[in-house]
N, C-alpha and C positions, 0 to 999 in steps of 0.2 A: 539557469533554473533547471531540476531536476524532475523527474517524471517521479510521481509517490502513487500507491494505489492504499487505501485506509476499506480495510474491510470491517464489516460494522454485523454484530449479533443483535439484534434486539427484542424484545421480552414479549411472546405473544399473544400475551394474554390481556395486553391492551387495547384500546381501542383504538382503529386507522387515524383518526386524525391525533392521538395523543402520538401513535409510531413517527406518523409523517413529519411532526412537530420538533421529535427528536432530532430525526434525519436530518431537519431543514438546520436544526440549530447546529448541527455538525458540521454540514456543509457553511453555514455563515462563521464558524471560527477557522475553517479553512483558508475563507476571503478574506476573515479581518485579518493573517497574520501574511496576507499578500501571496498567497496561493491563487491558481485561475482552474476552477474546475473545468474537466473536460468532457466526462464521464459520468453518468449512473447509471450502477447495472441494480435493477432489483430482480433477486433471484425466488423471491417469495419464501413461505416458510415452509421449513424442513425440518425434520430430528435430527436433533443436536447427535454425537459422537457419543457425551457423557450427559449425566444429569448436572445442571448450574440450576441455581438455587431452586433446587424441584421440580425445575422445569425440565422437558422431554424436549420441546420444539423451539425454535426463535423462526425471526423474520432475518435474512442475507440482503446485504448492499453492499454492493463495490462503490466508491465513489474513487476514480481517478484525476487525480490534478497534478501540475506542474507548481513547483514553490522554490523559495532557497532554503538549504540545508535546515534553517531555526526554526518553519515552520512545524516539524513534524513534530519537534522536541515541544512547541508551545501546543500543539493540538494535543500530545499523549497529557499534560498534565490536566487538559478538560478533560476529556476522555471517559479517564478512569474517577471519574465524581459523577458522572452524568449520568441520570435515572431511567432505569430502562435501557441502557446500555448493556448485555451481557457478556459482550467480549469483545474488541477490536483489536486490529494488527494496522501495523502502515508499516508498506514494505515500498523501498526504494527499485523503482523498475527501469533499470538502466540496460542499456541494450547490449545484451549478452554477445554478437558478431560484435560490438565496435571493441568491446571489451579484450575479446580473445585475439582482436586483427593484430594489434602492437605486438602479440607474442610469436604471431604468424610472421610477422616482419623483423621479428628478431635471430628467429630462428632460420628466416633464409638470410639475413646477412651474417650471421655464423654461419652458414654453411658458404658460401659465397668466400667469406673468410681462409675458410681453410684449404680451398679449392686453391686461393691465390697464394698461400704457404708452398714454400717450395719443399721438399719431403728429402730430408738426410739421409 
């Protein structure tokens, strides 16, 4: 399973529990597609970067979960239908040291390599 973090805009001009409602129903097609949330960050609301549909400000939640790869592709197709949703991302958070260590290891057994070359 892979670590995902799914960040979530949503419209704040609703009322707390119609947001929370969102939220929760996000967080339940997370589980139904065999994700295990780990995470919520609620960062509260903010102005937005640009204007989305008129609006100046939404509400920020991280929700990070662990899934298999299909999860993320069945959650983007709810997603983007879902009311009061103004923008999300789900970004794969793989661990950038385990990532770059196999290149670290490549690169000292080429050099290792060439050390045991004998030189013409």
């Amino acid at each position: 399973m892979k670590k995902y973090e799914l960040a979530l805009v949503l419209n704040a001009k609703v009322e707390d529990e119609v947001r929370e409602a969102t939220l929760e129903k996000a967080k339940g097609y997370v589980t139904r597609y065999g994700g295990v949330i780990s995470d919520v960050e609620e960062w509260g609301k903010k102005r937005l970067a640009y204007e989305i549909q008129k609006m100046h400000e939404g509400y920020y939640y991280f929700v990070h979960f662990e899934a298999e790869p299909e999860c993320p592709v069945e959650l983007e197709s709810h997603m983007h239908i879902m009311d009061n949703v103004l923008r999300y991302l789900i970004v794969n958070q793989t661990d950038e040291a385990a990532v770059e260590q196999p290149k670290a290891d490549n690169a000292a057994a080429e050099e290792s390599a060439e050390e045991k070359t004998p030189l013409e």
